[in-house]
mmCIF file of the C-alpha atoms, coordinates in Angstrom:
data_MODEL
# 
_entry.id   MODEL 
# 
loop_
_atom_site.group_PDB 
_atom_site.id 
_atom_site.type_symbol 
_atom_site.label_atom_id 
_atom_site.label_alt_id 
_atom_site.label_comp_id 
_atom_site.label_asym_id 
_atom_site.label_entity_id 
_atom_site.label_seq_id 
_atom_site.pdbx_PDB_ins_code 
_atom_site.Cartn_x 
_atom_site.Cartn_y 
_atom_site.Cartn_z 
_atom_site.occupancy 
_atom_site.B_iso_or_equiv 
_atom_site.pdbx_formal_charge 
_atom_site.auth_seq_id 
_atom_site.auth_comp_id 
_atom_site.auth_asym_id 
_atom_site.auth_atom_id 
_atom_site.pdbx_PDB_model_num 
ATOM 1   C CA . UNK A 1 1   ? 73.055 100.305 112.960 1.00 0.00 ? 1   UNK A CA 1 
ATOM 2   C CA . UNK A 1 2   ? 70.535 97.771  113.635 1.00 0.00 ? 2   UNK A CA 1 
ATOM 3   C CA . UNK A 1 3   ? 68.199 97.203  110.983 1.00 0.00 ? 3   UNK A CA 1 
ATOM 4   C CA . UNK A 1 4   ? 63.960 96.948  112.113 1.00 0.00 ? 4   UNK A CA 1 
ATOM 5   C CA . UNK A 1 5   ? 61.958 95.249  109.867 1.00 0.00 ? 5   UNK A CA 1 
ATOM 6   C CA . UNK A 1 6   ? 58.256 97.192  109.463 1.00 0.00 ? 6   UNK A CA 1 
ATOM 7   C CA . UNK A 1 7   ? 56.539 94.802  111.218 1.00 0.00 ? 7   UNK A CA 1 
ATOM 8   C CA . UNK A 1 8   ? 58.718 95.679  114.284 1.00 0.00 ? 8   UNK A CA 1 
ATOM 9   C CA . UNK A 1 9   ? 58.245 99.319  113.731 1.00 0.00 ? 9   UNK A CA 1 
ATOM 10  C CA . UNK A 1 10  ? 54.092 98.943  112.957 1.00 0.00 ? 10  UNK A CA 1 
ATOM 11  C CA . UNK A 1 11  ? 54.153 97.418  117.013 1.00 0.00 ? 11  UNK A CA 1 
ATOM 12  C CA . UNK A 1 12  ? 51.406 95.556  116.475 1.00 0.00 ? 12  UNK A CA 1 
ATOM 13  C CA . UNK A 1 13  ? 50.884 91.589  115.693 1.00 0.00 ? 13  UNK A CA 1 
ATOM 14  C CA . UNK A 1 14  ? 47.725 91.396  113.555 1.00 0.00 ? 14  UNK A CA 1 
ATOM 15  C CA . UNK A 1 15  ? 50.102 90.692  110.616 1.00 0.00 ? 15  UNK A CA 1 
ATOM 16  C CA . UNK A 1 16  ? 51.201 87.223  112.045 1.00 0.00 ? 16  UNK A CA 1 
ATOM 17  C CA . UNK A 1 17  ? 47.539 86.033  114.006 1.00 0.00 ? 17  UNK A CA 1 
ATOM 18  C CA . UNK A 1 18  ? 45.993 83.504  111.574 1.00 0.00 ? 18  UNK A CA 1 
ATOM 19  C CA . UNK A 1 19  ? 42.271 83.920  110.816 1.00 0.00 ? 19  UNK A CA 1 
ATOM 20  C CA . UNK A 1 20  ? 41.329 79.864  111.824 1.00 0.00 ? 20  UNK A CA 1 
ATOM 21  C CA . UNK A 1 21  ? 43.385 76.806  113.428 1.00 0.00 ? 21  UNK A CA 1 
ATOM 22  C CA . UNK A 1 22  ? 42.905 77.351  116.573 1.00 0.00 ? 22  UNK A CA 1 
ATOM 23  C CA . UNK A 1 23  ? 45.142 77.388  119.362 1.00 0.00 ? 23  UNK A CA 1 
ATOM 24  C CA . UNK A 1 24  ? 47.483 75.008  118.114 1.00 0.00 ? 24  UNK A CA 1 
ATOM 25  C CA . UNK A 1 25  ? 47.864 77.077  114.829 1.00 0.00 ? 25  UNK A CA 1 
ATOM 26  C CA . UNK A 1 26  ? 47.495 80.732  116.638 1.00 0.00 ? 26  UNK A CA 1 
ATOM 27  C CA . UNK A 1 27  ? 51.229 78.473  119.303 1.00 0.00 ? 27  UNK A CA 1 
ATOM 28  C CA . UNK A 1 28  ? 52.544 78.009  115.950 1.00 0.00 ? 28  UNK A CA 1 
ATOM 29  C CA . UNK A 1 29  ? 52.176 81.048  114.649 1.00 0.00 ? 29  UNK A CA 1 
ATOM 30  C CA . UNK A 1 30  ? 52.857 83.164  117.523 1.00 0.00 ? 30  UNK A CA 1 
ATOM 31  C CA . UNK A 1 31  ? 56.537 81.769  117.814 1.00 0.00 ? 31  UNK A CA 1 
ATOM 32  C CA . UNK A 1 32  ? 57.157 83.873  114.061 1.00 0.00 ? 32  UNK A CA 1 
ATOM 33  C CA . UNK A 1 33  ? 55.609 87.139  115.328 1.00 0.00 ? 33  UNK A CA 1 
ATOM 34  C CA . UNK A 1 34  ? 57.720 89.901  114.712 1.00 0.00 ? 34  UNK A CA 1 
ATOM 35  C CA . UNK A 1 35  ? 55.475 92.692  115.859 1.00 0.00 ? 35  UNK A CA 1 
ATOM 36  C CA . UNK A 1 36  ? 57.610 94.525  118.178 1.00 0.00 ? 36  UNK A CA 1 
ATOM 37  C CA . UNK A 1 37  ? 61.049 94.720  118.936 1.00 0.00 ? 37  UNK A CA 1 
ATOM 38  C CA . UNK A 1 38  ? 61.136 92.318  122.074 1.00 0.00 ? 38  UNK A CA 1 
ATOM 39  C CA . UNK A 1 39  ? 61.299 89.102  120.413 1.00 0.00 ? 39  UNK A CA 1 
ATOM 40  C CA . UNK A 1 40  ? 64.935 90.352  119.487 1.00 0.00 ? 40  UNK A CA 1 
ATOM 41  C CA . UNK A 1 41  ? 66.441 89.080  122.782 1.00 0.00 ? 41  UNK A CA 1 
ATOM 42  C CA . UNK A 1 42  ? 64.286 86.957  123.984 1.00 0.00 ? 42  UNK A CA 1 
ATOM 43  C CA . UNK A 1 43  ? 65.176 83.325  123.566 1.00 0.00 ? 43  UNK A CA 1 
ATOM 44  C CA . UNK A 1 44  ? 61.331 82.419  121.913 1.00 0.00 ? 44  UNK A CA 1 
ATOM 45  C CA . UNK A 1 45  ? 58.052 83.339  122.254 1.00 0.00 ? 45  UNK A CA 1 
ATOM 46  C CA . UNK A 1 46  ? 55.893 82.183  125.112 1.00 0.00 ? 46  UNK A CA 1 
ATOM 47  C CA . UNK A 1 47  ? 52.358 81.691  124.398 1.00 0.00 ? 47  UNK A CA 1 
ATOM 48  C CA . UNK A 1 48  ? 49.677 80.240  126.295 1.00 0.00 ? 48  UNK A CA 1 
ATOM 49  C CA . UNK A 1 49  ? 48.877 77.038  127.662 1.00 0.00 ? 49  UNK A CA 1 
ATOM 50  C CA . UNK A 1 50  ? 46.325 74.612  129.820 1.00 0.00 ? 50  UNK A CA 1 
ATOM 51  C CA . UNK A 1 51  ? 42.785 73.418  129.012 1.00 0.00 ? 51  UNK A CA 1 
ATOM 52  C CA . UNK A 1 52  ? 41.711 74.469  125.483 1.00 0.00 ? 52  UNK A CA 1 
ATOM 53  C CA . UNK A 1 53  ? 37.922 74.574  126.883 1.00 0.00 ? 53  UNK A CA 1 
ATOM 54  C CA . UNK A 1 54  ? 38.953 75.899  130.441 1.00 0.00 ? 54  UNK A CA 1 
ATOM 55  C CA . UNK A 1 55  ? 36.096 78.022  131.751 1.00 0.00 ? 55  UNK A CA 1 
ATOM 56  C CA . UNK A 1 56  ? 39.171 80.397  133.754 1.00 0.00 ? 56  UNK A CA 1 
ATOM 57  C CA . UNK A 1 57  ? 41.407 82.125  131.579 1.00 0.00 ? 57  UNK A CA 1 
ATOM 58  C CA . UNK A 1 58  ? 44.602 83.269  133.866 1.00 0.00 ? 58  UNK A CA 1 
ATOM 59  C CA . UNK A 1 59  ? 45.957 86.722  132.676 1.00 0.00 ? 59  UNK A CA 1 
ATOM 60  C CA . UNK A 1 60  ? 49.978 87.517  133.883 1.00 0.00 ? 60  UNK A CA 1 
ATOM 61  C CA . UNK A 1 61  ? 52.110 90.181  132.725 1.00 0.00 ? 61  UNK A CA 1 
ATOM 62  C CA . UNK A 1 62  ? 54.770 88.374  130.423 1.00 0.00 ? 62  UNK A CA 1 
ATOM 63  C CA . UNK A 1 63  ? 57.513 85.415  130.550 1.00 0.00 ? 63  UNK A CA 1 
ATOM 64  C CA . UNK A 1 64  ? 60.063 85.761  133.165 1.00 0.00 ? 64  UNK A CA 1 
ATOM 65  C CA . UNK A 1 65  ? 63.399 83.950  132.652 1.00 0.00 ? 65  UNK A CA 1 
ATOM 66  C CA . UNK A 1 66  ? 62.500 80.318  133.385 1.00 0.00 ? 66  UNK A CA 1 
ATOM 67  C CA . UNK A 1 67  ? 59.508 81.019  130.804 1.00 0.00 ? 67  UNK A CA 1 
ATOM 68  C CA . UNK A 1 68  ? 61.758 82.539  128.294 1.00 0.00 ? 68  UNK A CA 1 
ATOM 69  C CA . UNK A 1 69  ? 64.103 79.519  128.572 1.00 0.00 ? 69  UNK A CA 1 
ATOM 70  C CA . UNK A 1 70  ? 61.539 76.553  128.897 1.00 0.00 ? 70  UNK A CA 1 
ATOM 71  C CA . UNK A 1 71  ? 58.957 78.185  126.366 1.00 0.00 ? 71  UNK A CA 1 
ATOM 72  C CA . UNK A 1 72  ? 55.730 77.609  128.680 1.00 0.00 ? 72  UNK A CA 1 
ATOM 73  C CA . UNK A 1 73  ? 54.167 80.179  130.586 1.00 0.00 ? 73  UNK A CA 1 
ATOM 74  C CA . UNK A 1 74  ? 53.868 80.239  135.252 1.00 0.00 ? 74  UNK A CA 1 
ATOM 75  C CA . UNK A 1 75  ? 56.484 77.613  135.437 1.00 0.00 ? 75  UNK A CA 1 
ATOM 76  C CA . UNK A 1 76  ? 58.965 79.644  137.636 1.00 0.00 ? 76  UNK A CA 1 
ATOM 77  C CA . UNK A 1 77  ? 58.539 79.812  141.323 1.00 0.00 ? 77  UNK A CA 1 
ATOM 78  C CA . UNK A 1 78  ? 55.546 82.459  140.445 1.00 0.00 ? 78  UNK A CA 1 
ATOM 79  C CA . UNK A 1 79  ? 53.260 80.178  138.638 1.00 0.00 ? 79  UNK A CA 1 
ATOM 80  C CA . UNK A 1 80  ? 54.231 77.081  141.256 1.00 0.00 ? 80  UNK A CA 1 
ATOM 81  C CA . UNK A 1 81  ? 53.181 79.577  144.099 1.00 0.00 ? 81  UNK A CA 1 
ATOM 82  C CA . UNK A 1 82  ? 49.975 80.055  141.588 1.00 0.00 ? 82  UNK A CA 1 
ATOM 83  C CA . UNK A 1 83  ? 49.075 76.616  141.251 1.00 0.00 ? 83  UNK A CA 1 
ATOM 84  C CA . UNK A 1 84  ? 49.273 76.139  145.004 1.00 0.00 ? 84  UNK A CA 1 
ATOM 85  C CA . UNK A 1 85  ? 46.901 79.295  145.175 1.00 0.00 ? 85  UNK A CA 1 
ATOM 86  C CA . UNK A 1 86  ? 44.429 78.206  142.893 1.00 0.00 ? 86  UNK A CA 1 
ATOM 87  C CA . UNK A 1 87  ? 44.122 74.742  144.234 1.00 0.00 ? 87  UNK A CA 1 
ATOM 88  C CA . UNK A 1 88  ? 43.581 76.070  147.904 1.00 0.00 ? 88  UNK A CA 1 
ATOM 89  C CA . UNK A 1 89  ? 41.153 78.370  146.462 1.00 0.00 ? 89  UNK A CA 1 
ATOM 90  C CA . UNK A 1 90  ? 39.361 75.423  144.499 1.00 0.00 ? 90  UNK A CA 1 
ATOM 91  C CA . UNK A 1 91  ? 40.380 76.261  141.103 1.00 0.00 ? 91  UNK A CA 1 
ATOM 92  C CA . UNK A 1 92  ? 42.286 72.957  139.357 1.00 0.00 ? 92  UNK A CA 1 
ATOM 93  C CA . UNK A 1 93  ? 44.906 74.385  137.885 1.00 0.00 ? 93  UNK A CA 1 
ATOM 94  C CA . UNK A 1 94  ? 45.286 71.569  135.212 1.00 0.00 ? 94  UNK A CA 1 
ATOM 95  C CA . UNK A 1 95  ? 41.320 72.752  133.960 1.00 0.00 ? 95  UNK A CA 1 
ATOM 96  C CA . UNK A 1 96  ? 42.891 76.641  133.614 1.00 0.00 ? 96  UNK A CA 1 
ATOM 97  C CA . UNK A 1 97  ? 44.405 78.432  130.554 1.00 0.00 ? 97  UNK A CA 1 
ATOM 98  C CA . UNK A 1 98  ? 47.481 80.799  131.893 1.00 0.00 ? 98  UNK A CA 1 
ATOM 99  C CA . UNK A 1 99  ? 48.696 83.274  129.589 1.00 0.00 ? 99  UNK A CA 1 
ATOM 100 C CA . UNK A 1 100 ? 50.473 86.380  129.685 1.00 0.00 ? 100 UNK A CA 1 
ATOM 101 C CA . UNK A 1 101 ? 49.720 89.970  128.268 1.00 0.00 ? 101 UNK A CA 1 
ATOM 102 C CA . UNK A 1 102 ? 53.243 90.388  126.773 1.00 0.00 ? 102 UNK A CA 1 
ATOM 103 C CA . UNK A 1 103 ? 54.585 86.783  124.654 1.00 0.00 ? 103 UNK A CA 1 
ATOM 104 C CA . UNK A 1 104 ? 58.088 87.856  124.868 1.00 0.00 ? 104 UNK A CA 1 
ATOM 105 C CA . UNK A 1 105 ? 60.495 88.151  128.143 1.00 0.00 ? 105 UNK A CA 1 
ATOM 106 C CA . UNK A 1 106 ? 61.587 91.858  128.433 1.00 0.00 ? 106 UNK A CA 1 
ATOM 107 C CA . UNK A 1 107 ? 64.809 92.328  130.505 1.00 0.00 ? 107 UNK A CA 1 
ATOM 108 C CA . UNK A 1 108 ? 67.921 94.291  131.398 1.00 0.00 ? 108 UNK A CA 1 
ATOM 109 C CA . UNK A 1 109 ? 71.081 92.649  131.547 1.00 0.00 ? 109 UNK A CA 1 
ATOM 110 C CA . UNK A 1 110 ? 74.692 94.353  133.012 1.00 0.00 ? 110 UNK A CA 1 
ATOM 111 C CA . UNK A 1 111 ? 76.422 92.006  131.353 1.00 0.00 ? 111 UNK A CA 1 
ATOM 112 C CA . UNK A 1 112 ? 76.004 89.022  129.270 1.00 0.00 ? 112 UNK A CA 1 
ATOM 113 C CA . UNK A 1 113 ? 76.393 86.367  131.970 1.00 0.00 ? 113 UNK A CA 1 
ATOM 114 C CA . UNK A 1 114 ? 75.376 88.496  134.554 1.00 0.00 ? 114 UNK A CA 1 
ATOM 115 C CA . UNK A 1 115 ? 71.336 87.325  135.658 1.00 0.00 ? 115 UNK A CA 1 
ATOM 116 C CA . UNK A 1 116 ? 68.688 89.072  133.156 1.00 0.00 ? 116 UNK A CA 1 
ATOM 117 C CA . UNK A 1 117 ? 66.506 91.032  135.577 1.00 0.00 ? 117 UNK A CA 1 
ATOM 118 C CA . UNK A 1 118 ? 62.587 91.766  134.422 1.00 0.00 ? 118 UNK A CA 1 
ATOM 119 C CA . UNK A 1 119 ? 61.909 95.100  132.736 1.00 0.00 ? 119 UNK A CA 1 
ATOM 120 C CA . UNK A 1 120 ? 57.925 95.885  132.563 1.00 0.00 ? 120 UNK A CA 1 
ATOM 121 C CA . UNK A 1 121 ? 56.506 96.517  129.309 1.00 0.00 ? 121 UNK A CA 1 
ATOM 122 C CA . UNK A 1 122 ? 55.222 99.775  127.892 1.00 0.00 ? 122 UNK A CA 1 
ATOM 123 C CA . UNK A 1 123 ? 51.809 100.039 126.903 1.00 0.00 ? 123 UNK A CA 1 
ATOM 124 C CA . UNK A 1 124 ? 53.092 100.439 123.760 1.00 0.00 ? 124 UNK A CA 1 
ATOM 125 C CA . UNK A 1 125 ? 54.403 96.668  123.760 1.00 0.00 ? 125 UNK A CA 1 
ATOM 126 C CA . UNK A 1 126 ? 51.584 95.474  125.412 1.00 0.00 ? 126 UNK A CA 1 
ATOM 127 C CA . UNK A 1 127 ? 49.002 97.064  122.397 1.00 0.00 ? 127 UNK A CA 1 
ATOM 128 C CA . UNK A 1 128 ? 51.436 95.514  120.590 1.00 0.00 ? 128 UNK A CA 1 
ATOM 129 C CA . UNK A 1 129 ? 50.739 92.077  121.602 1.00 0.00 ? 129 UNK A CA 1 
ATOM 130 C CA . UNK A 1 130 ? 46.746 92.172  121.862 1.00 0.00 ? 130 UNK A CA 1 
ATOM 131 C CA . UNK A 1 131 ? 45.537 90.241  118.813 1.00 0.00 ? 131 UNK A CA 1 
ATOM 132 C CA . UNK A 1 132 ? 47.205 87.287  120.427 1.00 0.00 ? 132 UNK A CA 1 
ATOM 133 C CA . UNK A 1 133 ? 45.387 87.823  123.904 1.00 0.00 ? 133 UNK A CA 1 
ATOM 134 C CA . UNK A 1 134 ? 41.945 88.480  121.712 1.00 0.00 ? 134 UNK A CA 1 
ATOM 135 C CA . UNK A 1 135 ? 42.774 85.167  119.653 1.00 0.00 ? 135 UNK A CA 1 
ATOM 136 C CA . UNK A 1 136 ? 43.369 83.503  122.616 1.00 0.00 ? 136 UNK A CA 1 
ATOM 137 C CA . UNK A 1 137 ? 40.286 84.577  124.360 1.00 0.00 ? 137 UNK A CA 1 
ATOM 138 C CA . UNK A 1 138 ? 38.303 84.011  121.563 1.00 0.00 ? 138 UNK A CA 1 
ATOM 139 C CA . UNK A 1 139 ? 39.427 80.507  120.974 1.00 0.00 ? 139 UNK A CA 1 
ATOM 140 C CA . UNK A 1 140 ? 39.074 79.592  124.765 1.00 0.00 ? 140 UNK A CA 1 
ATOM 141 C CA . UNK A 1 141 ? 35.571 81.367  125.409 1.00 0.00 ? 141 UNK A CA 1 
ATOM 142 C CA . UNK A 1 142 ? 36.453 81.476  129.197 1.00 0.00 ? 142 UNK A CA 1 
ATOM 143 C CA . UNK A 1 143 ? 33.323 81.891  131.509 1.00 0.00 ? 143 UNK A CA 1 
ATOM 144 C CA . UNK A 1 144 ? 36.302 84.272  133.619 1.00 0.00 ? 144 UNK A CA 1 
ATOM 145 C CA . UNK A 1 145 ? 39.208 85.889  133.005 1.00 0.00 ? 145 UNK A CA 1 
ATOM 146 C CA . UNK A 1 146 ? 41.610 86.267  136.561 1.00 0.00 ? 146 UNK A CA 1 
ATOM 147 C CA . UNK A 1 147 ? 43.511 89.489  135.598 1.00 0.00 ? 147 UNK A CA 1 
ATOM 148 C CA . UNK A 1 148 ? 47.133 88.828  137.471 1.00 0.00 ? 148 UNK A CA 1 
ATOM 149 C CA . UNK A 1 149 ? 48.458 92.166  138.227 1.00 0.00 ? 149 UNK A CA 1 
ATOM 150 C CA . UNK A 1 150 ? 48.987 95.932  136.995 1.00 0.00 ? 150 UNK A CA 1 
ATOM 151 C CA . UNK A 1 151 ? 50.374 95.324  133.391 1.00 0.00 ? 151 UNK A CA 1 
ATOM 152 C CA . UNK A 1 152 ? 47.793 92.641  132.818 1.00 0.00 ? 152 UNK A CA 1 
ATOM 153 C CA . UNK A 1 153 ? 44.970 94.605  134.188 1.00 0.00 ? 153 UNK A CA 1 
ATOM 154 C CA . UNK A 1 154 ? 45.997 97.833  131.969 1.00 0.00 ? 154 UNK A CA 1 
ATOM 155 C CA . UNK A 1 155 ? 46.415 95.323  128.845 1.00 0.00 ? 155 UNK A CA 1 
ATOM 156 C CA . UNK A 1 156 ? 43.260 94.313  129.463 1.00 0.00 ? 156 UNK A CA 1 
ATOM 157 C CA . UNK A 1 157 ? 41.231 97.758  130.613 1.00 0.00 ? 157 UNK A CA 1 
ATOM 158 C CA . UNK A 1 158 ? 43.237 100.634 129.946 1.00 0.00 ? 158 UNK A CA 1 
ATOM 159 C CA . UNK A 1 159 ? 45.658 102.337 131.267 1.00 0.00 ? 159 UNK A CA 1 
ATOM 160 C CA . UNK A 1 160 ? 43.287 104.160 134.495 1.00 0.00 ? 160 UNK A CA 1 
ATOM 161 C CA . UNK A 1 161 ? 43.796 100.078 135.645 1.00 0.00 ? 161 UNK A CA 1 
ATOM 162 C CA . UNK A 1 162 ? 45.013 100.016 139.834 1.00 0.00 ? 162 UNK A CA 1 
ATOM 163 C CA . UNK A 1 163 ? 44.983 96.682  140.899 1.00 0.00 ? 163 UNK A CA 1 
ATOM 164 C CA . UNK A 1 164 ? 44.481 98.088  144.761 1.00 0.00 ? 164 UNK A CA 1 
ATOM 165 C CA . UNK A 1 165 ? 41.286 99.567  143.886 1.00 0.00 ? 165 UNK A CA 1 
ATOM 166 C CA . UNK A 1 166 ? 39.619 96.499  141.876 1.00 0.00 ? 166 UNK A CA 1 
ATOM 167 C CA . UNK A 1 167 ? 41.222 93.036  143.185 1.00 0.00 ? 167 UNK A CA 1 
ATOM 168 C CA . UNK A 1 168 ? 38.902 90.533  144.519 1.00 0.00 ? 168 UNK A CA 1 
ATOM 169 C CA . UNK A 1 169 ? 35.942 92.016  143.057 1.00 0.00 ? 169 UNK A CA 1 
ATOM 170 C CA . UNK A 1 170 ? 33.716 90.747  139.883 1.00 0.00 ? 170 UNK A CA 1 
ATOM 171 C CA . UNK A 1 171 ? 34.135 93.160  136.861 1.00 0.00 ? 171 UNK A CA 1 
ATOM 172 C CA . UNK A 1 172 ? 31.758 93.186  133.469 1.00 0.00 ? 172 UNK A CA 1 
ATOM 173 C CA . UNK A 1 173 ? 33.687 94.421  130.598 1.00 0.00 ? 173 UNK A CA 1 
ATOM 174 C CA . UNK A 1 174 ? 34.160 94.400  126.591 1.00 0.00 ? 174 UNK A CA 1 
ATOM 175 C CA . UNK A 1 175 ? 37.139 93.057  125.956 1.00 0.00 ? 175 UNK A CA 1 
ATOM 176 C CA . UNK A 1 176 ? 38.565 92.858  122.559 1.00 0.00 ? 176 UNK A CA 1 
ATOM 177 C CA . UNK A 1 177 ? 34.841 93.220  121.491 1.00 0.00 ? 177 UNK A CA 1 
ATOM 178 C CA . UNK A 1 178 ? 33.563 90.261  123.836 1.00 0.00 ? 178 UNK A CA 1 
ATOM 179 C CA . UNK A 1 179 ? 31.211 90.805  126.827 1.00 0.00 ? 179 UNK A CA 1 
ATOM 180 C CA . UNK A 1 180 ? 33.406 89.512  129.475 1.00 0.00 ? 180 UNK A CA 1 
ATOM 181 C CA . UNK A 1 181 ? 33.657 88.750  133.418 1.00 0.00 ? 181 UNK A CA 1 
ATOM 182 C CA . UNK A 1 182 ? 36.704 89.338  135.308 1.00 0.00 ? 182 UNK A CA 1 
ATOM 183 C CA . UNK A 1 183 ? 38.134 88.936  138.621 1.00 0.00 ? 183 UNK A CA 1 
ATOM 184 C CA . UNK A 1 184 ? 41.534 90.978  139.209 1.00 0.00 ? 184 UNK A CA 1 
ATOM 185 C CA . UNK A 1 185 ? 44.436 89.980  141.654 1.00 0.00 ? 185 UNK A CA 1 
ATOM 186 C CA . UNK A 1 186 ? 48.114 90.639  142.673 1.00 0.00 ? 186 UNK A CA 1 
ATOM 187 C CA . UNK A 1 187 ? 50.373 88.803  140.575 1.00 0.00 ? 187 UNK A CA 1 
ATOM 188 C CA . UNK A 1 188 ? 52.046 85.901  142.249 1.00 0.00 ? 188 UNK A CA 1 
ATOM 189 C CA . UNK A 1 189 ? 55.767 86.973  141.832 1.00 0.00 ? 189 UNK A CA 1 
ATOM 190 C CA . UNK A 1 190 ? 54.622 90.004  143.986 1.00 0.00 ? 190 UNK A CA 1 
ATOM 191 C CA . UNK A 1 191 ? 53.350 87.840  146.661 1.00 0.00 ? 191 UNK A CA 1 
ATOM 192 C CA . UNK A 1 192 ? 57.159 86.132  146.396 1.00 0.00 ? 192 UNK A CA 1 
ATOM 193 C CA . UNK A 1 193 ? 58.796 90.007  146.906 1.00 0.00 ? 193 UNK A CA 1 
ATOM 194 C CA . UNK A 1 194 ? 56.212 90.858  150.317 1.00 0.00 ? 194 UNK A CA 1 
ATOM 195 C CA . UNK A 1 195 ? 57.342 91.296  153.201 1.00 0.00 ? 195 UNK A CA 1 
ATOM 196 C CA . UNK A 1 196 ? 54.530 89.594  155.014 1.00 0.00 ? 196 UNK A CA 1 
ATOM 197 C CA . UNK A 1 197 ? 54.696 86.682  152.345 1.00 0.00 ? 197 UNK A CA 1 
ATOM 198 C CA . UNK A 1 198 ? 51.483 84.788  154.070 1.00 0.00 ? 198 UNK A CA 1 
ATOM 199 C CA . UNK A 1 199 ? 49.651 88.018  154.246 1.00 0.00 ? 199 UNK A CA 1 
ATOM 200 C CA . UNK A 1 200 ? 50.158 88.278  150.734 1.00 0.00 ? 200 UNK A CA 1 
ATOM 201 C CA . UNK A 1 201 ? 48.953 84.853  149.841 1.00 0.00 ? 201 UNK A CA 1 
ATOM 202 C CA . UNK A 1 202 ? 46.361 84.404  151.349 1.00 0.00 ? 202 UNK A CA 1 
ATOM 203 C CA . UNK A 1 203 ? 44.684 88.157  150.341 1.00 0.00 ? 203 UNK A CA 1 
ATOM 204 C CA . UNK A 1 204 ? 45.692 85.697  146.455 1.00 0.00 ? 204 UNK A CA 1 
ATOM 205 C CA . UNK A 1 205 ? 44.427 82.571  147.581 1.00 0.00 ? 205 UNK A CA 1 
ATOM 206 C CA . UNK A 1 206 ? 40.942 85.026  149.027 1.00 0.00 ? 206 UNK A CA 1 
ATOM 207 C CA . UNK A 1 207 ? 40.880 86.941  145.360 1.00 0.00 ? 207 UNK A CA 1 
ATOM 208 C CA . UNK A 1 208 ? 40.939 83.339  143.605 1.00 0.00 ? 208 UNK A CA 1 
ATOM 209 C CA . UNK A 1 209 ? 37.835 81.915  146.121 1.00 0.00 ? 209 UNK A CA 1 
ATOM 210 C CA . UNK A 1 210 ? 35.976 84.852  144.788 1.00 0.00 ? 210 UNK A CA 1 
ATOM 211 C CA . UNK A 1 211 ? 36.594 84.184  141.013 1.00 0.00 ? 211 UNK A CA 1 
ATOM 212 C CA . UNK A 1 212 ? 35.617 80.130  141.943 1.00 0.00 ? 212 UNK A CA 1 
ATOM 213 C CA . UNK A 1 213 ? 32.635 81.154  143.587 1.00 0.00 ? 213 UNK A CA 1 
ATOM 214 C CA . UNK A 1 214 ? 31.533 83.258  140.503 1.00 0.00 ? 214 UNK A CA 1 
ATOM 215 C CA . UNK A 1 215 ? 31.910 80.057  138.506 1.00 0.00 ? 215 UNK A CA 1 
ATOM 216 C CA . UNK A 1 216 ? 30.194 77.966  140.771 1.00 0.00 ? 216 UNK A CA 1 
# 
């Protein structure tokens, strides 16, 4: 029988967040948390990176397996198909902050050398994992938040969230107790699975001109 320790079974990581440090301390913290189950099998935490002052925070859903085994966040062929993206749409990516709802890589596995294949989180894992995504925000102050996809967009505002219904448009919410702007998208790693790849891009690269222009 596997033992859990209580922070695991309390699902939530307020225990771990430190009050003041600021992003460096919140990256050194984060790589302890224990709030949930997940960071069982994943190989380390994956917390968020880029431009401490960026004025675009980038929103994904969690690590996928290059994350997991690098440590950074977008640097599988998602986040280089991102970068390309944001720089068509006039977004540098190097002035961005990327993060992801979920800091640990959820996966199923057949067998232990077989390839780990991405399992979405619960809702339950993603509450789990929002006083990182509210330190985060609150350390960055981004003028925009670009919510990447379903899971980020239900992290983010609830669980009613369809990316279909919202993407490319210019929300005003609270989040995490902070009057906020947001711009929602597809993720990138769906724009990798389309079937009409370029379609798919560009209707990213369009989304991303509308969250530049709302900076601009």
């Amino acid at each position: 029988m596997v033992r859990t320790s209580a922070s695991e079974d309390a699902y939530t990581a307020e225990p771990f967040v430190p009050e003041r440090g600021g992003l460096d301390a919140l990256r050194r913290a984060a790589a302890e948390c224990r709030g949930c189950p997940l960071h069982r099998d994943a190989t380390q935490t994956v917390f968020g990176a880029g431009d401490k002052d960026a004025r675009v925070m980038l929103v994904g859903e969690q690590p996928g397996d290059q994350e997991d085994r690098q440590g950074k966040p977008f640097v599988g062929p998602a986040g280089k198909l991102l970068d390309r993206a944001l720089a068509e749409a006039g977004i540098d990516p190097s002035e961005a902050y990327v993060t992801n709802a979920v800091k640990h890589f959820k996966f199923t596995q057949a067998e232990p050398r077989k390839r780990r294949i991405h399992k979405a989180p619960t809702l339950r894992e993603m509450t789990a994992c929002g006083p990182w995504l509210a330190a985060e925000l609150a350390a960055v102050e981004p003028e925009l938040i670009v919510v990447l996809g379903a899971t980020a967009g239900k992290a983010l505002l609830g669980s009613s969230f369809r990316v279909t219904q919202v993407r490319g448009t210019v929300l005003e919410e609270e989040i995490h107790g902070r009057p906020e702007r947001l711009v929602p998208t597809v993720h990138p790693s769906s724009v990798l699975r389309s079937d009409d790849r370029e379609a798919a891009y560009q209707g990213l690269v369009s989304d991303l001109q509308v969250a530049a222009d709302a900076m601009s």
